[in-house]
N, C-alpha and C positions, 0 to 999 in steps of 0.2 A: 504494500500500500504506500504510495506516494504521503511524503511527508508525516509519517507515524512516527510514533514514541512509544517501544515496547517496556512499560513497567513490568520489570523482572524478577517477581518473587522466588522465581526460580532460573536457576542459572542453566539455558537449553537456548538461548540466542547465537551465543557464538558461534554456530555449526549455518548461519543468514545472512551469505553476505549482505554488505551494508547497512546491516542492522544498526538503527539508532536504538540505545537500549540503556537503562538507569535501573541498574541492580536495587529493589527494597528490600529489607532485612525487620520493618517493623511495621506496625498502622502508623506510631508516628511519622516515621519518615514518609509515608503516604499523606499523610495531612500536609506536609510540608509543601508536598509535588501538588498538590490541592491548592497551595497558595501560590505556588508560582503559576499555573495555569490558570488563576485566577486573575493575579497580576498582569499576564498577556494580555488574555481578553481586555482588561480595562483600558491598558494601550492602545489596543485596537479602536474600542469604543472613541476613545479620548481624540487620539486622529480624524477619526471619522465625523468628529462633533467639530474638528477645524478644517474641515475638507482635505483632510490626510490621509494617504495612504501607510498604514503599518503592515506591514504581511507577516503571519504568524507561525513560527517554527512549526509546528503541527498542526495538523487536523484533525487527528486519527490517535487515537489512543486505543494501548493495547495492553490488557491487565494477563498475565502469563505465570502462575494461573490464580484462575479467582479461587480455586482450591482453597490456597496456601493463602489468598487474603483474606478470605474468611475465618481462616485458623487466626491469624496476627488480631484481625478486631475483638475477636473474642477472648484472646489475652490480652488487648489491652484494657476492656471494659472488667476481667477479670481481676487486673492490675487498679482501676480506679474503684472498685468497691474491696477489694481487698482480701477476697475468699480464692480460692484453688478452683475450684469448679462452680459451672453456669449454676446449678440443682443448690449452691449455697447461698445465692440472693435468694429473700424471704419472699412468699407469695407467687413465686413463678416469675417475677419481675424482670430476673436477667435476661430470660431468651426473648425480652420484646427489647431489652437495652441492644443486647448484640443486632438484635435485628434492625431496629432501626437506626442506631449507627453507620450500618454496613449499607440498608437503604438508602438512607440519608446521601450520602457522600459517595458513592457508587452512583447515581444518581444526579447529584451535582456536577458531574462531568457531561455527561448529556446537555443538562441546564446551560450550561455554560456554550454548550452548542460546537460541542467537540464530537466526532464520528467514536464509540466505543466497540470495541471488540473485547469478547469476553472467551477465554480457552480456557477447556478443561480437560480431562482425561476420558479415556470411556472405560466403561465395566459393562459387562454383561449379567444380565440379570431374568431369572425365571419368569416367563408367562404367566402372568394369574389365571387366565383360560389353562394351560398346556405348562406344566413343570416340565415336561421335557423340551422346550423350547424356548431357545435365550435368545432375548433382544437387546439391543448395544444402546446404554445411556449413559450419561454425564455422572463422574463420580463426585459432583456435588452433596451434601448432605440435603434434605428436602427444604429444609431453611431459607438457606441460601438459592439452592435452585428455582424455590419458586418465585424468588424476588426477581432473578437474572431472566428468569424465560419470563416473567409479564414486564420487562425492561425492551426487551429489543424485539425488532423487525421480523428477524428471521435468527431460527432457532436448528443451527445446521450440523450433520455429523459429515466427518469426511473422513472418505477413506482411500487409500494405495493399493492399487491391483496392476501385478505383473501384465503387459501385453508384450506382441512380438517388437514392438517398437520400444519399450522397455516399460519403466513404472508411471502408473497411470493416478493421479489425484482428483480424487471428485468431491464436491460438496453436493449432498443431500437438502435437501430444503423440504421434502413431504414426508410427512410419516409412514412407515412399512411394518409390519411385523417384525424386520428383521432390526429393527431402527429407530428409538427420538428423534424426530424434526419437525418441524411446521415453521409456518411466516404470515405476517400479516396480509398479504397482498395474495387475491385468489388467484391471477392466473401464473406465479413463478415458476417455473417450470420442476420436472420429479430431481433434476439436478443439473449443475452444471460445473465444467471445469472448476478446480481448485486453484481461479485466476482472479486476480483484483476486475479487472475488466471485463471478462465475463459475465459476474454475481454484479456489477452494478447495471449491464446492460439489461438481466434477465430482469432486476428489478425495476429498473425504465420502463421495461416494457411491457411487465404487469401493471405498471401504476396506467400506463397511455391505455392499454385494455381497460383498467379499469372504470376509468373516465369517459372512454367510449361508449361506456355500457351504461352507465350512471348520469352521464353528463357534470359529473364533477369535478375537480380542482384539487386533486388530489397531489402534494408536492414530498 
């Protein structure tokens, strides 16, 4: 993705070229990265209020993985009431702190009107229809994952398949038996390449379907 910021709670960038990439190691240091992308944007704003152009190092922010940042928030809200575990704030109170923390400010990136990408890992897990049949989802906890999937667009697994021309990268966007995915936008297609330019085309072109059909202004 042109002009991204991969935040790196986990160190697997180096293997991208030209990866712009800011190792975090805590939620604070995430709060931090919160204030300087906040600082940008005001720039921008501030320009824009004197007939300025400022152009702003990123666009696209990339949280790598939100796994690992949902672990960091919830030690630090662990860290500011003072207990070991989420189950020792009284009345159940903690699992709304962590959560809306992690909302909150997960969250404000978007606000801020920055592109986010959010990666996770996948697991495979039992059919409720068919135990013997395993489908591939995000090893999110349910917490967190159901904040991140009513956050974004399009909710994609992607996967690597040898062909004769060699390995083949696809992002999913529909949901399958074999597979978590879905998107806001009805007509995206069942997949497409695992290419920045591809995934924005397919969704132009849902969105023009969709306003075709609606007669909406759909942006």
């Amino acid at each position: 993705m042109p002009k991204s910021l991969i935040l790196a709670f986990e160190i697997g960038y180096k293997a991208i070229p030209g990866a712009m990439a800011l190792p975090i190691n805590s939620w604070a240091e995430f709060l931090q990265v919160l204030n300087q992308l906040k600082s940008e944007k005001k720039k921008e704003e501030t320009a824009k209020a004197k007939g300025e152009t400022y152009e702003l190092p990123y666009d696209t922010i990339i949280i790598d993985i939100v796994d690992i940042a949902w672990s960091l928030c919830e030690k630090y809200i662990l860290a500011q009431q003072g207990v070991e575990k989420v189950a020792d704030i009284p009345y159940g109170a903690g699992y709304t702190l962590v959560s809306n923390e992690f909302d909150t400010k997960m969250r404000s990136i978007i606000q801020m009107g920055y592109g986010v990408v959010f990666i996770s890992h996948e697991q495979a897990l039992a059919s409720e229809d068919d135990k013997d049949v395993k489908y591939a989802t995000c090893t999110l906890p349910k917490r967190p994952k159901n904040l991140i999937t009513r956050m974004v667009d399009v909710y994609g697994y992607a996967t690597v398949d040898q062909s004769a021309d060699g390995l083949v990268h696809t992002l999913h966007m529909r949901q399958t038996p074999e597979w978590e995915a879905g998107a806001r936008f009805k007509y995206v297609p069942e997949s497409v390449p695992l290419d920045y330019k591809a995934v924005t085309i397919a969704i132009d072109n849902a969105i023009d379907m969709d306003n075709k059909e609606h007669g909406g202004t759909l942006a």
